[in-house]
Jmol script that loads the backbone (N, CA, C; Angstrom):
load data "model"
ATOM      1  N   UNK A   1      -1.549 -22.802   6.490  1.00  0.00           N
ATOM      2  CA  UNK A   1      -0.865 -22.132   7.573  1.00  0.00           C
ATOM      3  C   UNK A   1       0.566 -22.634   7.646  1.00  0.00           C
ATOM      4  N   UNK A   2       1.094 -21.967   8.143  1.00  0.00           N
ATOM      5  CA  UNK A   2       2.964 -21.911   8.259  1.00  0.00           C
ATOM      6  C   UNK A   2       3.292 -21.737   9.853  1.00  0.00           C
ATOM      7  N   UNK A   3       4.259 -23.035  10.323  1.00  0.00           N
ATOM      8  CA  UNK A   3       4.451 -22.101  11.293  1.00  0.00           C
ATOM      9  C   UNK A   3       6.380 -21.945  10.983  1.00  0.00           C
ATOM     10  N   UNK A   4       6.488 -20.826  11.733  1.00  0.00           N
ATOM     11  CA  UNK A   4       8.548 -20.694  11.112  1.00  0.00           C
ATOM     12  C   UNK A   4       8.782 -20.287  12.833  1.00  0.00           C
ATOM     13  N   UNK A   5      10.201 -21.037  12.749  1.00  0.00           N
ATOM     14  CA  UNK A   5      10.382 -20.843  13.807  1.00  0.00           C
ATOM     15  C   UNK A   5      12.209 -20.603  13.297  1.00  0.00           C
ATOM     16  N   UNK A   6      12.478 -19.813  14.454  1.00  0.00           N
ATOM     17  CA  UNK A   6      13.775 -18.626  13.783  1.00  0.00           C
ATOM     18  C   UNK A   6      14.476 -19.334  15.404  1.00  0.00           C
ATOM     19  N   UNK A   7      16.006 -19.520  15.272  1.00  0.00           N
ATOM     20  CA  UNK A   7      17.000 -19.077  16.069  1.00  0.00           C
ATOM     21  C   UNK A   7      17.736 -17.905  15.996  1.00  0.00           C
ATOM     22  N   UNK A   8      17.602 -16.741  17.074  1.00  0.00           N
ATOM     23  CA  UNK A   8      18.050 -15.793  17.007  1.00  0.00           C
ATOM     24  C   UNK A   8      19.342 -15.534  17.896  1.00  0.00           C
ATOM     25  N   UNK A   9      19.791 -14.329  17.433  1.00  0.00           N
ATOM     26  CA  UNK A   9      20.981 -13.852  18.853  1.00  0.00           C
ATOM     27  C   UNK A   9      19.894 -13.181  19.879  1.00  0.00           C
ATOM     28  N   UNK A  10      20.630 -12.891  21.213  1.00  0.00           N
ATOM     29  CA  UNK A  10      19.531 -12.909  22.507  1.00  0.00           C
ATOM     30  C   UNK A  10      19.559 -11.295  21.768  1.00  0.00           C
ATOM     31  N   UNK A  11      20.414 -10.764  21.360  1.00  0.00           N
ATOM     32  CA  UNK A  11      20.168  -9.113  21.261  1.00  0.00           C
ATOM     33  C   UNK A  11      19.901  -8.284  20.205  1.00  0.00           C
ATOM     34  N   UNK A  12      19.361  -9.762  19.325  1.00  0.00           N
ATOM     35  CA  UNK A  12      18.517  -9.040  18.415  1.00  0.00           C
ATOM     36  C   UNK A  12      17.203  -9.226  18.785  1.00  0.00           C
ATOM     37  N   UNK A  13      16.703  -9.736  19.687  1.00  0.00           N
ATOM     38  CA  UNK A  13      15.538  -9.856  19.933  1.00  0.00           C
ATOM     39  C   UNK A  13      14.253  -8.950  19.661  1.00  0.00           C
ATOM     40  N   UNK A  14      15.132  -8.240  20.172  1.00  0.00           N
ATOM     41  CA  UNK A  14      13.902  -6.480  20.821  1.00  0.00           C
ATOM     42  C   UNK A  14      13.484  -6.087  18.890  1.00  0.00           C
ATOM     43  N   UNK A  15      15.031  -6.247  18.219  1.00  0.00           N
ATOM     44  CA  UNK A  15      14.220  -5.762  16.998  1.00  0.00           C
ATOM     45  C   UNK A  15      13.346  -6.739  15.930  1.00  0.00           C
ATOM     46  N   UNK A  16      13.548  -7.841  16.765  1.00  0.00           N
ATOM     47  CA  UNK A  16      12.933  -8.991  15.774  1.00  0.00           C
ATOM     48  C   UNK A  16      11.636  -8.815  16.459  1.00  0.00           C
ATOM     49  N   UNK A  17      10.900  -8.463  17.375  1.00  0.00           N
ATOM     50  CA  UNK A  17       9.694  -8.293  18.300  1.00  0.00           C
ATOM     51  C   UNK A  17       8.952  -7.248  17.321  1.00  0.00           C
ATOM     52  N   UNK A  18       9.720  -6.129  16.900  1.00  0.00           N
ATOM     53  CA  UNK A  18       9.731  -5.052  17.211  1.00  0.00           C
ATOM     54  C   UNK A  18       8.863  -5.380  15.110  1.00  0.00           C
ATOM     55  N   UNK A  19       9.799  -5.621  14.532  1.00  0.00           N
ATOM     56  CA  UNK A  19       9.610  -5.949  13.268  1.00  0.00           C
ATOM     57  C   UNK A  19       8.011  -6.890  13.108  1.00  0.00           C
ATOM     58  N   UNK A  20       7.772  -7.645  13.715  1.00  0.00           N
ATOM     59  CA  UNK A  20       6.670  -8.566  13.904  1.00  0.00           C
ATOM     60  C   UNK A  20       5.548  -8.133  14.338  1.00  0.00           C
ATOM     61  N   UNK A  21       5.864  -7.053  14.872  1.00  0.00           N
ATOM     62  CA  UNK A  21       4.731  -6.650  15.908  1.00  0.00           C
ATOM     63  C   UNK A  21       4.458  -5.549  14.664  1.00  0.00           C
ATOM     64  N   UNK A  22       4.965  -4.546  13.677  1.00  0.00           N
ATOM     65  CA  UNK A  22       4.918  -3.883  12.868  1.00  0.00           C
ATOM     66  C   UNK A  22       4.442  -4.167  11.513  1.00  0.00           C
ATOM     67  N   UNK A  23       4.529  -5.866  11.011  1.00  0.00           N
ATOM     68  CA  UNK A  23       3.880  -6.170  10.053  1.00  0.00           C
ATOM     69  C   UNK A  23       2.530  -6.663  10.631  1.00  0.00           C
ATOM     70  N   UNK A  24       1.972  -6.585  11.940  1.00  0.00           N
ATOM     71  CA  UNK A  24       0.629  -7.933  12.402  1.00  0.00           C
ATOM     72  C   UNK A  24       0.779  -8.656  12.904  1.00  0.00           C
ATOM     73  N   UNK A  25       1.959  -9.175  13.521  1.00  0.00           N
ATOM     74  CA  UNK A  25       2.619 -10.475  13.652  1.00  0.00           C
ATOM     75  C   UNK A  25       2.539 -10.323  15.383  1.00  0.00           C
ATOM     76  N   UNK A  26       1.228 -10.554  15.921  1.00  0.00           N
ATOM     77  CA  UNK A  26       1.337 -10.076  17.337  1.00  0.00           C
ATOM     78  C   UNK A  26       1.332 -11.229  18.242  1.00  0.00           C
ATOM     79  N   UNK A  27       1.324 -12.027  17.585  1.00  0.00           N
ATOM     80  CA  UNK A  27       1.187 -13.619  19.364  1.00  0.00           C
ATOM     81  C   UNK A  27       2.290 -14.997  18.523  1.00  0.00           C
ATOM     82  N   UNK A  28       3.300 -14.452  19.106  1.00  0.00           N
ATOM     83  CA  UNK A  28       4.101 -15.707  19.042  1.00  0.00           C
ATOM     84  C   UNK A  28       4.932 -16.491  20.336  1.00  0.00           C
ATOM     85  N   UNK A  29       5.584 -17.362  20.503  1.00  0.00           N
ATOM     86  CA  UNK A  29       5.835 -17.925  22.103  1.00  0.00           C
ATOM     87  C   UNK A  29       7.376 -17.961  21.375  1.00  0.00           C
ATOM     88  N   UNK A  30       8.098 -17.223  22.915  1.00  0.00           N
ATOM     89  CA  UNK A  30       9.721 -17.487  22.557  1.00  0.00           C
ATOM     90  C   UNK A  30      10.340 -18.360  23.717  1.00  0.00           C
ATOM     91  N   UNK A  31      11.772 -18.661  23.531  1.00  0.00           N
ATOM     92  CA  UNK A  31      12.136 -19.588  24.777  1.00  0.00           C
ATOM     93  C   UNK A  31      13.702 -18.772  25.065  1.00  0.00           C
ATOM     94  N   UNK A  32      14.659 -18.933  25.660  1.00  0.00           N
ATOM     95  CA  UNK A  32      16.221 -19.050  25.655  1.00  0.00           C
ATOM     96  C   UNK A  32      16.172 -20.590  25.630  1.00  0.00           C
ATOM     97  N   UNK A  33      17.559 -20.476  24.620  1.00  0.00           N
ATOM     98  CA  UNK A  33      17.638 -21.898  24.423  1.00  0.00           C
ATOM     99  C   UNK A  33      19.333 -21.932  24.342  1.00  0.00           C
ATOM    100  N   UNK A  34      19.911 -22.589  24.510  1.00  0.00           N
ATOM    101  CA  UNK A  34      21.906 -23.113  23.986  1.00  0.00           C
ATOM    102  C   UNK A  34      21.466 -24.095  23.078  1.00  0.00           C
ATOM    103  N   UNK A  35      22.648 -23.686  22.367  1.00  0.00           N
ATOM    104  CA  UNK A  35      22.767 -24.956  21.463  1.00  0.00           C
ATOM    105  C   UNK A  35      24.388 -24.903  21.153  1.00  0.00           C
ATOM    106  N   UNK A  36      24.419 -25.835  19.899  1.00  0.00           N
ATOM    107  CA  UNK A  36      25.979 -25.361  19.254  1.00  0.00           C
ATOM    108  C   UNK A  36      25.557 -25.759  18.071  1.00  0.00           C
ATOM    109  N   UNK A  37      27.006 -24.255  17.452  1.00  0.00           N
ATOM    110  CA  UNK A  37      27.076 -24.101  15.954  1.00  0.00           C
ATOM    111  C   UNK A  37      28.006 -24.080  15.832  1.00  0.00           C
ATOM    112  N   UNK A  38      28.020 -23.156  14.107  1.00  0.00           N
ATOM    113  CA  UNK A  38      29.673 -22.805  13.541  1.00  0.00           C
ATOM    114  C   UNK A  38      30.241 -21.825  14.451  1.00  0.00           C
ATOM    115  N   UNK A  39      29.105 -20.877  15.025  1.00  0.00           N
ATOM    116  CA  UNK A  39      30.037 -19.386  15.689  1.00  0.00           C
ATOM    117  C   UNK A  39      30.643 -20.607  16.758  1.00  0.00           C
ATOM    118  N   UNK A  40      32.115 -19.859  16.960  1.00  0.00           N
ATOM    119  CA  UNK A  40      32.830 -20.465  18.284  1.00  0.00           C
ATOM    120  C   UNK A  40      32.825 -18.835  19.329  1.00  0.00           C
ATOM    121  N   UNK A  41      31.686 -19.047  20.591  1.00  0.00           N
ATOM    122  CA  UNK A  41      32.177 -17.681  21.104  1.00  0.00           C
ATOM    123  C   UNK A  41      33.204 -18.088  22.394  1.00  0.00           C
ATOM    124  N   UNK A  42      34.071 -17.044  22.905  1.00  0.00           N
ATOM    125  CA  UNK A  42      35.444 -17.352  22.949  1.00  0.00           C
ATOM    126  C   UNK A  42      34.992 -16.310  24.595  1.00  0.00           C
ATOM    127  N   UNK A  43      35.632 -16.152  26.043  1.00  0.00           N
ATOM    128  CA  UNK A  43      35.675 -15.185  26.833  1.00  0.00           C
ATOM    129  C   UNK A  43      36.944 -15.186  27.301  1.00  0.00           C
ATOM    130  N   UNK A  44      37.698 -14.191  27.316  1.00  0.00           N
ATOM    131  CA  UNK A  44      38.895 -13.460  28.167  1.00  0.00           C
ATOM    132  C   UNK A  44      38.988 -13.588  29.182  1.00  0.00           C
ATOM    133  N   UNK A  45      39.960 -13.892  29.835  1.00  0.00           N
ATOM    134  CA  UNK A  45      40.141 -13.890  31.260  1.00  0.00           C
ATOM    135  C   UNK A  45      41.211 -13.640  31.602  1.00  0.00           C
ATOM    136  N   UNK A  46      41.511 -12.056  32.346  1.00  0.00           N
ATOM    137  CA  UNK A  46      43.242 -11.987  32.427  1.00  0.00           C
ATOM    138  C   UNK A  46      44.190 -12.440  31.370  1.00  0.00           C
ATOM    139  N   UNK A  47      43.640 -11.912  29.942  1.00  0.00           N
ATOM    140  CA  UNK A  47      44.210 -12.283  28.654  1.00  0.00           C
ATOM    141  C   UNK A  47      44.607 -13.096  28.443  1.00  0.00           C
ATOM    142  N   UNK A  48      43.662 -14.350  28.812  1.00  0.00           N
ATOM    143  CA  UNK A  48      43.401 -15.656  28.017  1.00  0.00           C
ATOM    144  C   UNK A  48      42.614 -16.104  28.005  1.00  0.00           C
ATOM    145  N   UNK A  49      42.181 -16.567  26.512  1.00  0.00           N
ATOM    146  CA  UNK A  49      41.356 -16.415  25.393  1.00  0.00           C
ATOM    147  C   UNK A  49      40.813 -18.242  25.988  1.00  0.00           C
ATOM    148  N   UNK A  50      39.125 -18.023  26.587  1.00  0.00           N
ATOM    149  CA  UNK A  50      38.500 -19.587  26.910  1.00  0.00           C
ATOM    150  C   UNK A  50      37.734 -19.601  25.941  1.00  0.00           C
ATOM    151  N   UNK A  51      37.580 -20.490  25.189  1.00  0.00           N
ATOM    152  CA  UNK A  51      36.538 -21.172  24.301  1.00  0.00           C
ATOM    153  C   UNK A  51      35.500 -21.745  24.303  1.00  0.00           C
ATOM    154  N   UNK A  52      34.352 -21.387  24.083  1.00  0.00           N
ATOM    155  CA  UNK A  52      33.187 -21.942  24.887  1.00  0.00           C
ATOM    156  C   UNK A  52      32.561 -22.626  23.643  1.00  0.00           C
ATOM    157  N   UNK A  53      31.601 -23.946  23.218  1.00  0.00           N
ATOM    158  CA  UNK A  53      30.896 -24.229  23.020  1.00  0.00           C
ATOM    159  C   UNK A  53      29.625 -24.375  22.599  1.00  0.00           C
ATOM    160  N   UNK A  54      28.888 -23.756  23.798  1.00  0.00           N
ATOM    161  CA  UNK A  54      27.756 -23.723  24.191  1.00  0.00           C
ATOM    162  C   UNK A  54      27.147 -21.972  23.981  1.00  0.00           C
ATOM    163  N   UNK A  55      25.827 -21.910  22.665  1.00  0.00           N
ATOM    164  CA  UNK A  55      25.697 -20.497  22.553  1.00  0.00           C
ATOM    165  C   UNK A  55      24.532 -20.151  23.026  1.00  0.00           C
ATOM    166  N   UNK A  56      24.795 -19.427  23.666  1.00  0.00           N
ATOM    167  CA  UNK A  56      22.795 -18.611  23.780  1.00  0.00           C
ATOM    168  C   UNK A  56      22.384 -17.864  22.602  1.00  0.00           C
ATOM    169  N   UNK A  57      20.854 -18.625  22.194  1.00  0.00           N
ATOM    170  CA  UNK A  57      20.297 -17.869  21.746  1.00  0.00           C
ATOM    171  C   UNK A  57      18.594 -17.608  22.232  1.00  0.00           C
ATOM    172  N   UNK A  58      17.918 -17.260  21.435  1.00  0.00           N
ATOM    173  CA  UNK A  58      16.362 -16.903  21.307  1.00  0.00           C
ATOM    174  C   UNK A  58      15.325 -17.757  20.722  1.00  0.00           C
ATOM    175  N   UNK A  59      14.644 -18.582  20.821  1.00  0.00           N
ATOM    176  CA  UNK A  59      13.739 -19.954  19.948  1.00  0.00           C
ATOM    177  C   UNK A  59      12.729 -18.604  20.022  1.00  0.00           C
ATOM    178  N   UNK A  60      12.012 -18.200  18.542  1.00  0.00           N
ATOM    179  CA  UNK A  60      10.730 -17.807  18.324  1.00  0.00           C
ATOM    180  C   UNK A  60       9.819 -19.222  17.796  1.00  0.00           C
ATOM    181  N   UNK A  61       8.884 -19.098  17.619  1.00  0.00           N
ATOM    182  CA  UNK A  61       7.727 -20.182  17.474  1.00  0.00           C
ATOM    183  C   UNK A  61       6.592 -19.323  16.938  1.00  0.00           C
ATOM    184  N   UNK A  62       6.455 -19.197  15.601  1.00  0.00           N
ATOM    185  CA  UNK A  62       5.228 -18.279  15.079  1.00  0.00           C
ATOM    186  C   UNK A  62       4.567 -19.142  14.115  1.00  0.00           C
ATOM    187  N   UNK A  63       3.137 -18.680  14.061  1.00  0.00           N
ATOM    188  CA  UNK A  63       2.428 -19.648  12.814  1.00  0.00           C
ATOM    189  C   UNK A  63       1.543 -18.511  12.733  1.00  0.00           C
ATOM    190  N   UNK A  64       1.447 -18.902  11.222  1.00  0.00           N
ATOM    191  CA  UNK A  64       1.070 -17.521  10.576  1.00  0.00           C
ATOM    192  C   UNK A  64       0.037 -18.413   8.965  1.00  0.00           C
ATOM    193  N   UNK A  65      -0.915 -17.373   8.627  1.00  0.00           N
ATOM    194  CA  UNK A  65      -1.260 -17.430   7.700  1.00  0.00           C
ATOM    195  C   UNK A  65      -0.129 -17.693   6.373  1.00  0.00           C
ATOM    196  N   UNK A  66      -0.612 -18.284   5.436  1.00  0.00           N
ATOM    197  CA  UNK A  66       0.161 -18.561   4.298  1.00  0.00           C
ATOM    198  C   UNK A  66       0.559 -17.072   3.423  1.00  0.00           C
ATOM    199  N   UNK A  67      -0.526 -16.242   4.006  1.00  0.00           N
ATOM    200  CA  UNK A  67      -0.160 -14.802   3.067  1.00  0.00           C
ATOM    201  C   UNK A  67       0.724 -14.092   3.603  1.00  0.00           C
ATOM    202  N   UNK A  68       0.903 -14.336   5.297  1.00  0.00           N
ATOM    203  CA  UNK A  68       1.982 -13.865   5.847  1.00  0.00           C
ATOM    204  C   UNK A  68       3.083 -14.786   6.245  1.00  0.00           C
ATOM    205  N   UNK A  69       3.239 -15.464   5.688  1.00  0.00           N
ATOM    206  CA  UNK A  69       4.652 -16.494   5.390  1.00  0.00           C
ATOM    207  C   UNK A  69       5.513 -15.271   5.079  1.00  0.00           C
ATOM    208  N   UNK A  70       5.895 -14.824   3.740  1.00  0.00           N
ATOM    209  CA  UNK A  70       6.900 -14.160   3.306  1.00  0.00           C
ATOM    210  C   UNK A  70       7.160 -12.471   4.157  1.00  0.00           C
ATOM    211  N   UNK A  71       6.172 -12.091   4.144  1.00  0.00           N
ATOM    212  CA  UNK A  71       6.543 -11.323   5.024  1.00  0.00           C
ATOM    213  C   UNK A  71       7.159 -11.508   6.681  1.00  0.00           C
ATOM    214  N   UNK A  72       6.682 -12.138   7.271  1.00  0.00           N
ATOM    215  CA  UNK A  72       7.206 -12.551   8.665  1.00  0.00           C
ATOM    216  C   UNK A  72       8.745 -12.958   8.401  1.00  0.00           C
ATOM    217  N   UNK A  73       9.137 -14.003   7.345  1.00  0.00           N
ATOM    218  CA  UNK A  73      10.290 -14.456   7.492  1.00  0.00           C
ATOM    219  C   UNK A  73      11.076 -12.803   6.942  1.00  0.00           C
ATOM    220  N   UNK A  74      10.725 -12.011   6.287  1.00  0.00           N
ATOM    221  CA  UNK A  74      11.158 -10.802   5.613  1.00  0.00           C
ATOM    222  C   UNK A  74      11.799 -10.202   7.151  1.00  0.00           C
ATOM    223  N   UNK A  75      10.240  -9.911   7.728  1.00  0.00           N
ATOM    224  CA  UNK A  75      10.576  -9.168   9.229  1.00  0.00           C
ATOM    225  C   UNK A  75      11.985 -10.032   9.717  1.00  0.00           C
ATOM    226  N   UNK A  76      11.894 -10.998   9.843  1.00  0.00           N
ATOM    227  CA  UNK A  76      12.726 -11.495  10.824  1.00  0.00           C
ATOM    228  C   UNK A  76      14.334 -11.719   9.960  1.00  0.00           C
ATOM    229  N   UNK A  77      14.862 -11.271   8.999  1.00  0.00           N
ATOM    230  CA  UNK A  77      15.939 -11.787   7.929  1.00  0.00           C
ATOM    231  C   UNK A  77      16.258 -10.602   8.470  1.00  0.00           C
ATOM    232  N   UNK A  78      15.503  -9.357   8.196  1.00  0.00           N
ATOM    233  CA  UNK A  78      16.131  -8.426   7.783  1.00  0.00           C
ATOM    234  C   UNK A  78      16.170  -7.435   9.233  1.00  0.00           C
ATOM    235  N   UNK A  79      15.619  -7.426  10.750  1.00  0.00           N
ATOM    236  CA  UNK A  79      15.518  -6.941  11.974  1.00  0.00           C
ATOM    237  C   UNK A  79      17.163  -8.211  12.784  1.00  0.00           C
ATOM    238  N   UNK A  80      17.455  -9.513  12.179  1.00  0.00           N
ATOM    239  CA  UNK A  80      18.157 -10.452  13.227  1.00  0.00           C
ATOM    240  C   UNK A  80      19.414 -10.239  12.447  1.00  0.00           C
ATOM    241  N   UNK A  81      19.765 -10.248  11.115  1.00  0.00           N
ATOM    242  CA  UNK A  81      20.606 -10.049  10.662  1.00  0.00           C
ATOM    243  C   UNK A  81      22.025  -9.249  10.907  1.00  0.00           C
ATOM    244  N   UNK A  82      23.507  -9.531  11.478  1.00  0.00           N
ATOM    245  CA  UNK A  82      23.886  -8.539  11.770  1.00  0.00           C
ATOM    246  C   UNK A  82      25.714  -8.689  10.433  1.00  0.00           C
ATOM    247  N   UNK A  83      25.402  -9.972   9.440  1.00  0.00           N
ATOM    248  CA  UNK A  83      26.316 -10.207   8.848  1.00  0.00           C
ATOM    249  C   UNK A  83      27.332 -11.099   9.151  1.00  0.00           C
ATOM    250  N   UNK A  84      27.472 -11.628  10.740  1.00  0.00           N
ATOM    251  CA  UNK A  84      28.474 -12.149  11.005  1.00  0.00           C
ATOM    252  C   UNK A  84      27.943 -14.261  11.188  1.00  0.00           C
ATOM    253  N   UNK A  85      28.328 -14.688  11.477  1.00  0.00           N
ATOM    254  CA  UNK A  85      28.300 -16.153  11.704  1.00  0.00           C
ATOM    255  C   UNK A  85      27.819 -16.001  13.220  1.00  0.00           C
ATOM    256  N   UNK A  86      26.836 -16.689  13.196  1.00  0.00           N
ATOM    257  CA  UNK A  86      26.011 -16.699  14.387  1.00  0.00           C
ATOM    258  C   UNK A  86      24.969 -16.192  14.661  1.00  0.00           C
ATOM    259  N   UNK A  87      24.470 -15.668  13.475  1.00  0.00           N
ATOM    260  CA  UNK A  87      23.018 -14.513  13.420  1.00  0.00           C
ATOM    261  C   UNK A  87      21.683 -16.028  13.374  1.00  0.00           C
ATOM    262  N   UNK A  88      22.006 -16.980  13.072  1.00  0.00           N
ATOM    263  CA  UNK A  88      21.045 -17.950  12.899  1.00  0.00           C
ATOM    264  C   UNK A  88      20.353 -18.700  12.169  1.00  0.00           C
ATOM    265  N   UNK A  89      19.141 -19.219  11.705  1.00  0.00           N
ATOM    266  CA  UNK A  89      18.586 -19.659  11.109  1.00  0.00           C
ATOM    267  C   UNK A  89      16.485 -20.080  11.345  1.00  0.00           C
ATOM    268  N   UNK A  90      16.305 -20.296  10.398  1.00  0.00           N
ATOM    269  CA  UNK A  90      14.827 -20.146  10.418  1.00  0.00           C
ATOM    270  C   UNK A  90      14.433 -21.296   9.594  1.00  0.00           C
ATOM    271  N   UNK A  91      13.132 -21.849  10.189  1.00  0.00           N
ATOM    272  CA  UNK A  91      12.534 -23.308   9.018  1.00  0.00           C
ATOM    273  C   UNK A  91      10.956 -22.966   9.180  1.00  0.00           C
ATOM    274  N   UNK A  92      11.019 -23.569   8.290  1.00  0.00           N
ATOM    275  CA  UNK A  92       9.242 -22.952   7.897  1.00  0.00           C
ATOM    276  C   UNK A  92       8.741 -24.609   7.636  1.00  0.00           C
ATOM    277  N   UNK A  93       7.743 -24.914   8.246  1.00  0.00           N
ATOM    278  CA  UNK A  93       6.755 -26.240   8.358  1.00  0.00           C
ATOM    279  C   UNK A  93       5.777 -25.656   7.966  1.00  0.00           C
ATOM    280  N   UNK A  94       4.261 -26.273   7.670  1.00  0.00           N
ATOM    281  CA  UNK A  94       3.475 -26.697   7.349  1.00  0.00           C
ATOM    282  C   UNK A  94       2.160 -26.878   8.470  1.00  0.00           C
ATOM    283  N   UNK A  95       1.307 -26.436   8.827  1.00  0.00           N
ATOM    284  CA  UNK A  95       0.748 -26.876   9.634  1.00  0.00           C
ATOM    285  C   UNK A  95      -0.527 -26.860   9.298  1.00  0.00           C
ATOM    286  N   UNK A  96      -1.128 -28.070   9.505  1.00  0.00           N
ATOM    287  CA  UNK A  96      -2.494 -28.986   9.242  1.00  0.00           C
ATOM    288  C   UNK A  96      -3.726 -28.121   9.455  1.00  0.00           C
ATOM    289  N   UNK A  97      -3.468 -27.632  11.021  1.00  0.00           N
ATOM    290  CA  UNK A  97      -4.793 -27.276  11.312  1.00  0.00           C
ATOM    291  C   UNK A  97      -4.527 -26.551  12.731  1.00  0.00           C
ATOM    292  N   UNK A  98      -5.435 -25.590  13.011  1.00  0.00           N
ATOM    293  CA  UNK A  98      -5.480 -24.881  13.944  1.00  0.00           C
ATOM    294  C   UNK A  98      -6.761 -24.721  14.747  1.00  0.00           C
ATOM    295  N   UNK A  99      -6.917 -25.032  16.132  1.00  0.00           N
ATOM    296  CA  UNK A  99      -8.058 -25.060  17.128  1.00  0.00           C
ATOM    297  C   UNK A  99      -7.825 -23.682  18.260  1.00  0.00           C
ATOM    298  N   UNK A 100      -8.899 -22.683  18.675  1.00  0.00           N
ATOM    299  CA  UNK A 100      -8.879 -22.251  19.514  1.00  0.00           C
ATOM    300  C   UNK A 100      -9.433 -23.001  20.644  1.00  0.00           C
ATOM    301  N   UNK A 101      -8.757 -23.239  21.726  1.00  0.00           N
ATOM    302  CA  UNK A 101      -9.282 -23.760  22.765  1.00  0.00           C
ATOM    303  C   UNK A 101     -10.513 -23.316  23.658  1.00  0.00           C
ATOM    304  N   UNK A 102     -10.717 -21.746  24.071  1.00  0.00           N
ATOM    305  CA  UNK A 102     -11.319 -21.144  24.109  1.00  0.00           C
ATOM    306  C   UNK A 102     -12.958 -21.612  23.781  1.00  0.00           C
ATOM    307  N   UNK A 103     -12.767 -21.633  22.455  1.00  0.00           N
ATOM    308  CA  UNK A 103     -13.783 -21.345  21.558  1.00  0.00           C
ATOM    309  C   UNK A 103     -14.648 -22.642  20.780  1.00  0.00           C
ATOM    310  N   UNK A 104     -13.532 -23.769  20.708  1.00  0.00           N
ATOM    311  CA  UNK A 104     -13.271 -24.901  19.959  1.00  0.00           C
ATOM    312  C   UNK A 104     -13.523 -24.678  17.985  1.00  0.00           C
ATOM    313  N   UNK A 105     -13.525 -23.176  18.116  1.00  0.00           N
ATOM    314  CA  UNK A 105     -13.386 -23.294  16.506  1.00  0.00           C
ATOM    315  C   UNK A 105     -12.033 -23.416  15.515  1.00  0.00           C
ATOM    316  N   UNK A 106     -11.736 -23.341  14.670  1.00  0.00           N
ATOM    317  CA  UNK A 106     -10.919 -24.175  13.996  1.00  0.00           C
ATOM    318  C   UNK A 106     -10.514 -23.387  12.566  1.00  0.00           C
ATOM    319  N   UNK A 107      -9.112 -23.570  12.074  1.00  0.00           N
ATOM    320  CA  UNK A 107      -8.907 -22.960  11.218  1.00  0.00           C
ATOM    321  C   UNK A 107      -7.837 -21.596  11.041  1.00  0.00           C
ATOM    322  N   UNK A 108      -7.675 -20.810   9.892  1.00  0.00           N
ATOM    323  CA  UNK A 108      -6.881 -20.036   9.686  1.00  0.00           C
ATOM    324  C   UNK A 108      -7.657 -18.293  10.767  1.00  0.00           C
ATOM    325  N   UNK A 109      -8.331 -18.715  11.085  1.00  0.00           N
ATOM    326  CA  UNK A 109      -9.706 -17.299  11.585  1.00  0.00           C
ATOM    327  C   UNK A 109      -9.525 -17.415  13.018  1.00  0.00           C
ATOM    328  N   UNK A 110      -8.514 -18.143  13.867  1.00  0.00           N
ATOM    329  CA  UNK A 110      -8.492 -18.523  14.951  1.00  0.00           C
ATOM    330  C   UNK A 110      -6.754 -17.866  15.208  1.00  0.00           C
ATOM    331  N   UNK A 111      -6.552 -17.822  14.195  1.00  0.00           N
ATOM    332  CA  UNK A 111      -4.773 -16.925  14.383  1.00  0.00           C
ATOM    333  C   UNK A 111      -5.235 -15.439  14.161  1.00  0.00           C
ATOM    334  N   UNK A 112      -6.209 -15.191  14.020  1.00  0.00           N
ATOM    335  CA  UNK A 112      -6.391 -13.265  14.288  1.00  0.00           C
ATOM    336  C   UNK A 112      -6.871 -12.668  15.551  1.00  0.00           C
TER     337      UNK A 112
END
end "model"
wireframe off; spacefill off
backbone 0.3
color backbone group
C-alpha cells in the first residue's frame, strides 16, 4: 500500500476531487494548510504591489493500493497542474499496514 499525499492550489481542488473520484479513488482526508515556497504571491493595494509569504494551499492524504499508485498520482498531475510555479508537489510513502477499526480486520481489503 501507498499512501501520496499532494499539496495543491485551493482552486484546483474541485478538479483534483473530481479526477479521484473518476478513477475509484473515493475516501481520502484533506486539510487547508499555509506554508512557503518558490511562488512569491504578491496583493495590490491602491497600486502597490504587498508581498506576501505565506501561501494557501490544499493537504490531500490518500492511501491507495499499490495498483493504484500510478494512476492516482496520474489523476492528480494531470487535474492540479496549471504550468505555473506554485501548482505543488506530491510524495508517495510506503505504508506497512492497514486496520479497519470498525471491523478490526486488516490489510489491503479494508481500503475498498
Amino acid at each position: 500500500m501507498k499512501k501520496i499525499e499532494a499539496i495543491i492550489r485551493k482552486s484546483k481542488f474541485s478538479a483534483v476531487k473530481k479526477a479521484l473520484h473518476e478513477i475509484g479513488v473515493n475516501f481520502f482526508s484533506y486539510w487547508d494548510v499555509t506554508g512557503i515556497g518558490n511562488e512569491k504571491q504578491g496583493h495590490v493595494y491602491r497600486g502597490i504591489s504587498y508581498s506576501t509569504s505565506d501561501i494557501q494551499r490544499r493537504y490531500l492524504s490518500i492511501v491507495v493500493n499499490d495498483d493504484f499508485e500510478e494512476a492516482t498520482i496520474k489523476a492528480i498531475l494531470d487535474a492540479a497542474a496549471t504550468g505555473e510555479v506554485g501548482d505543488g508537489k506530491i510524495f508517495v510513502s510506503h505504508i506497512d499496514e492497514v486496520y479497519r477499526i470498525r471491523t478490526g480486520e486488516k490489510g489491503g481489503q479494508t481500503l475498498k
